[in-house]
FIMAR-490050 format. One record per residue (C-alpha): x, y, z; residue number from 0; residue in one letter. Coordinates in steps of 0.001 Angstrom, whole numbers, plus 500000, padded with zeros to 6 digits. Layout:
% FIMAR-490050
((X,Y,Z),NUM,'a')
...
% end
This chain:
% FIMAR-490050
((498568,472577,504569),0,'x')
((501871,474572,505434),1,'x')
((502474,477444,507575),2,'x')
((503767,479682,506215),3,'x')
((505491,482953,508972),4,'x')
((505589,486307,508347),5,'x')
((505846,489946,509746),6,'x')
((501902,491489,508891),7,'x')
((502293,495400,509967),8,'x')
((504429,495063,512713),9,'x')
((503248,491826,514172),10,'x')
((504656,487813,514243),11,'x')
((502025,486162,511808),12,'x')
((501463,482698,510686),13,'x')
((499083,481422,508554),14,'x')
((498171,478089,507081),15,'x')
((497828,478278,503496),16,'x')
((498604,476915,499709),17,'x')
((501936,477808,499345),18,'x')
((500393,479146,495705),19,'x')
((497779,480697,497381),20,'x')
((497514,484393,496731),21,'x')
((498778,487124,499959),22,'x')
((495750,489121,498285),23,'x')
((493896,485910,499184),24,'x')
((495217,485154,502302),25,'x')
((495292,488917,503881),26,'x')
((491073,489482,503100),27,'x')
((489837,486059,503025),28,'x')
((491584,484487,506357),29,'x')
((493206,487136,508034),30,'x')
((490054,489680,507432),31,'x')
((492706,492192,506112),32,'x')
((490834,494464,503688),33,'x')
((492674,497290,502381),34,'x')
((494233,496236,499790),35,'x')
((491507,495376,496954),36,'x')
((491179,493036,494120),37,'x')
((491037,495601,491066),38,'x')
((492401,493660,487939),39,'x')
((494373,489984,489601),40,'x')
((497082,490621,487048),41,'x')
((499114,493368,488555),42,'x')
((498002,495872,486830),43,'x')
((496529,498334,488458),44,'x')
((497476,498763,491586),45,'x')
((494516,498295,494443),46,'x')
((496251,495454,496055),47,'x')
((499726,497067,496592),48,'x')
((501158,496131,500120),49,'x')
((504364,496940,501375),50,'x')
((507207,494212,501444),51,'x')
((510666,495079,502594),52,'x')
((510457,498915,500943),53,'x')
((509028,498072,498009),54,'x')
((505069,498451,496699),55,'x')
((504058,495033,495162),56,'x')
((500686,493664,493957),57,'x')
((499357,491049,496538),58,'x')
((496952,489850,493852),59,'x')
((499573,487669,491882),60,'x')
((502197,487381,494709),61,'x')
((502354,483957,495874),62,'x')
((502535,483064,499971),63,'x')
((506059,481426,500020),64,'x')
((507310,484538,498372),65,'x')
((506751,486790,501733),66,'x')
((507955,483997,503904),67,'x')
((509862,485491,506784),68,'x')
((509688,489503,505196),69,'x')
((507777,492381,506304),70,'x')
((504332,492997,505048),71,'x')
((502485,496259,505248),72,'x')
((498972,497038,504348),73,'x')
((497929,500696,504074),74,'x')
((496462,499506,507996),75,'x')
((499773,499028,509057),76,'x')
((500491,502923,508381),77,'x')
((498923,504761,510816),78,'x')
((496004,504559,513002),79,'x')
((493176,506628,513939),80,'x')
((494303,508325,516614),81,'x')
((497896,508581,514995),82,'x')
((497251,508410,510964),83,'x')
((500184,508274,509089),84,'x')
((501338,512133,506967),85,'x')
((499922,510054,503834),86,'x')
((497125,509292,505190),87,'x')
((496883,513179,506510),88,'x')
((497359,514976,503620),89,'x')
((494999,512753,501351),90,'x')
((492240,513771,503576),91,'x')
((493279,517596,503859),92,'x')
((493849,517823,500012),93,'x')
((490456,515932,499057),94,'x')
((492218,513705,497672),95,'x')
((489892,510182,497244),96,'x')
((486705,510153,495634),97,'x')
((485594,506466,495792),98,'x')
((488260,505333,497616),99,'x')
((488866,502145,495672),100,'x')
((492588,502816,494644),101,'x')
((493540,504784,497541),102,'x')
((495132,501878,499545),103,'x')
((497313,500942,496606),104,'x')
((498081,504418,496239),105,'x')
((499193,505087,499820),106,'x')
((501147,502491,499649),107,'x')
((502970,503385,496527),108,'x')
((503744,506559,497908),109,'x')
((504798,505352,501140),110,'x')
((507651,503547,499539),111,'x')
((508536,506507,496842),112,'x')
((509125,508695,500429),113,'x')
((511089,505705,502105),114,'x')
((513367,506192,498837),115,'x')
((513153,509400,498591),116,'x')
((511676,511676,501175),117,'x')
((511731,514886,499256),118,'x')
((510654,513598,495804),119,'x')
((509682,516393,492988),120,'x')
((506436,516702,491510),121,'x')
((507745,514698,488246),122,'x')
((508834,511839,490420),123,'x')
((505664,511289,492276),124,'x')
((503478,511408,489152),125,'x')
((506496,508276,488386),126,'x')
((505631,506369,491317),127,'x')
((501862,506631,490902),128,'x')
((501814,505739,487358),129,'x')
((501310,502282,487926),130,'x')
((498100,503030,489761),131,'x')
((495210,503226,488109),132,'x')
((492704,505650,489091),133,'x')
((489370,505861,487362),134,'x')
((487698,508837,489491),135,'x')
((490443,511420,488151),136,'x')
((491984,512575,491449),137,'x')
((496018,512052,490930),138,'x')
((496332,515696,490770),139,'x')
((495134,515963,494167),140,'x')
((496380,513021,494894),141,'x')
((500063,514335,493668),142,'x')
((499716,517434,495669),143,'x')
((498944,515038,499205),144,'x')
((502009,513524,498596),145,'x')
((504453,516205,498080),146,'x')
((502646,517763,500824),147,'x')
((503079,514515,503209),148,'x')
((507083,514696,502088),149,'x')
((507364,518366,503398),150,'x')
((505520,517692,506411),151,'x')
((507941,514696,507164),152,'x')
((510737,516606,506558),153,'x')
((510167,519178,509343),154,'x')
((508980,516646,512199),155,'x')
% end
């Protein structure tokens, strides 16, 4: 089996694996890596977005030789506990998760809309969402964490 080498949320990271074999896959199944969720396995709907380079992409149907060498983040790679990430702030102080199930995905989408763009409008995060499916009704919250995380980045 190859090894395949990557950057997982900051750290040097090799893995043995099917160079076909899902990152989805790989990141829950060997490297215990849950945040990212299988929702649909077609990229459609978001739940598995990670972070590679700047850009949100579905884990579910990206193959492991495709992140070879590139920087992965999960929605654990942005912030911790003790030091959660302004996403991850202002989704709790706006409410804005019911079950929780596309919330990863979500983070993650907007984490890259603010790397673009830190001080998007209200039409351009409802944009950068739209991909994610949400079945629990919450973007509108979930809209107002984000513009909220953007102004809080902009003044620290």
């Amino acid at each position: 089996m190859p090894t395949i080498q990557f950057r997982l949320n900051g750290a040097a990271t090799t893995v043995d694996a099917e160079p076909d074999r899902t990152l989805l896959d790989v990141l829950r199944g060997r490297l215990g890596v849950t945040g990212a969720h299988f929702g649909c396995g077609a990229n459609e709907c978001g739940a598995c977005y990670v972070l590679v380079g700047d850009r949100a992409m579905a884990s579910c149907d990206m193959p492991m030789w495709s992140v070879a060498d590139k920087d992965v983040v999960t929605v654990e790679g942005l912030g911790t506990v003790g030091a959660p990430h302004p996403l991850q702030r202002a989704f709790i102080a706006e409410q804005a998760m019911q079950c929780g199930y596309c919330v990863s995905g979500i983070l993650i989408s907007a984490a890259a809309l603010l790397k673009r763009n830190p001080s998007p409008t209200e039409a351009e995060v409802r944009a950068a969402l739209d991909r994610n499916l949400c079945r629990c009704g919450s973007h509108s919250r979930m809209v107002r964490a984000v513009l909220r995380a953007a102004a809080e980045m902009a003044t620290s």
